[in-house]
C-alpha positions, 0 to 999 in steps of 0.5 A: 793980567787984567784988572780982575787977576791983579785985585784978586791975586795983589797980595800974591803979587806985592810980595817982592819974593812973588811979584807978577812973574811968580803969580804968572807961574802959580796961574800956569802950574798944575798941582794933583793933591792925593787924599782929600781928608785932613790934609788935602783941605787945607792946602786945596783951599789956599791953593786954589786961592792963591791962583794955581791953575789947575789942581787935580784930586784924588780920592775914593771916601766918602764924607762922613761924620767924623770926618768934620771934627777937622775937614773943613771943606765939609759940612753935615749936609755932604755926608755920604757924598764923595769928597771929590765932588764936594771939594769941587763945588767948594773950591770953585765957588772959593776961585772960578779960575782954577780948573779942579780936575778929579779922580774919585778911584783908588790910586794905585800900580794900575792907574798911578800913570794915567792920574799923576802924568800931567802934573808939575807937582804931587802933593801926597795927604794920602793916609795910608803907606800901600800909596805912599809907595806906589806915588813916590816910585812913580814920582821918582821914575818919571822925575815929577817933585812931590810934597808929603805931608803926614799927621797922627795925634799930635804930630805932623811932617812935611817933607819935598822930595824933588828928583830932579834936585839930588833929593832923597825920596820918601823910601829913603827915610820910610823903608818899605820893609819897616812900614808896609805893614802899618795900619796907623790911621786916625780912626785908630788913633785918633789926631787933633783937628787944628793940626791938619790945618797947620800941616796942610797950610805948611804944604800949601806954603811949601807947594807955593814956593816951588811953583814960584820958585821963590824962598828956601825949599824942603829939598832934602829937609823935613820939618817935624811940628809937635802941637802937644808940646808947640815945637817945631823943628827943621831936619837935614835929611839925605839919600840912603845908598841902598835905597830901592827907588833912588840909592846911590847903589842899588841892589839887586 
């Protein structure tokens, strides 16, 4: 590394956990953040601050007004812009290092190939289940780990869900047939604007940690936050024998 990687990334580097080979493999990683909202900020931001080599984007919205009571890549001046665009110009004035690839499109069974397949992680932010389930099918075919993150009101989760780890999958805990239907979202019902911090900054913090393979992972765990009453808890969780993506025994 040069003397302008290693100022910029030593306090990466003095963390005995990391050090240079951990730093090496945060620079030569390639992360697809899905959802450029709430949670896709945060975790884009330290992301691209901590060195990961390439990060890709995906997502359709626009920049509105109500978006910047938590999305803190934005400003009233890029309202009406897509936030894939934007998210760019911010991250690459916050690390020029980082190439930021994005896909402003729909994600879903048409192109979910041609968006995720080059990545070595997926990061799910998205807020919507018809996603969901299209990103973690994919995921688990093609053995490509995934970090979820979910808010709502006053709650959040974040969950890893590696395949190539005897890990159980996001329809394991979710089952389609229980949750297609759900609209939620915070335009319905509303969600603190901090708690998108601490949820996309957990999954940077997780994201980080596989990639460096350093600390304990989320496989099969889920940590659940409650802002409203300041708890934060930490859930084994397991492989659903009937699950459709990744059971044990799967039906017909």
């Amino acid at each position: 590394m040069d003397s302008k990687i290693l100022e910029r990334y030593s306090r990466n580097i003095l963390l005995r956990e990391i050090g240079g080979m951990g730093q090496k493999r945060l620079l030569a990683s390639k992360v697809l953040v899905i959802g450029a909202g709430g949670l896709g900020n945060p975790a884009m931001m330290y992301l691209t601050a901590s060195g990961v080599g390439k990060i890709g984007i995906v997502d359709y919205d626009k920049v509105s007004l109500s978006n910047l009571q938590r999305q803190v890549l934005f400003d009233v001046k890029d309202i009406g812009k897509l936030k894939v665009e934007v998210a760019k110009v911010h991250l690459n004035l916050l690390n020029p290092n980082t190439r930021i690839t994005t896909y402003p499109k729909e994600l879903s069974v048409n192109n979910v190939e041609e968006i995720i397949g080059d990545y070595d992680l997926v990061l799910d932010g998205s807020d919507n289940f018809s996603t969901r389930y299209i990103v973690n099918n994919y995921c688990f075919q093609q053995k490509i780990p995934l970090l979820f993150g979910a808010i709502s009101q006053w709650d959040g989760q974040v969950s890893l869900y590696d395949p190539n780890n005897h890990s159980a999958c996001f329809e394991c805990l979710f089952p389609q047939q229980d949750n297609f239907e759900i609209g939620a979202s915070c335009s319905e019902n509303g969600v603190l604007g901090p708690l998108v911090g601490v949820i996309g900054a957990l999954m940077a913090a997780e994201a980080i940690k596989f990639v460096a393979r350093v600390g304990n992972t989320l496989t099969n765990e889920i940590i659940l936050y409650e802002a409203l009453s300041g708890q934060m808890r930490r859930y084994k969780t397991s492989l659903r024998s009937d699950c459709q993506v990744c059971g044990v025994k799967k039906t017909s």
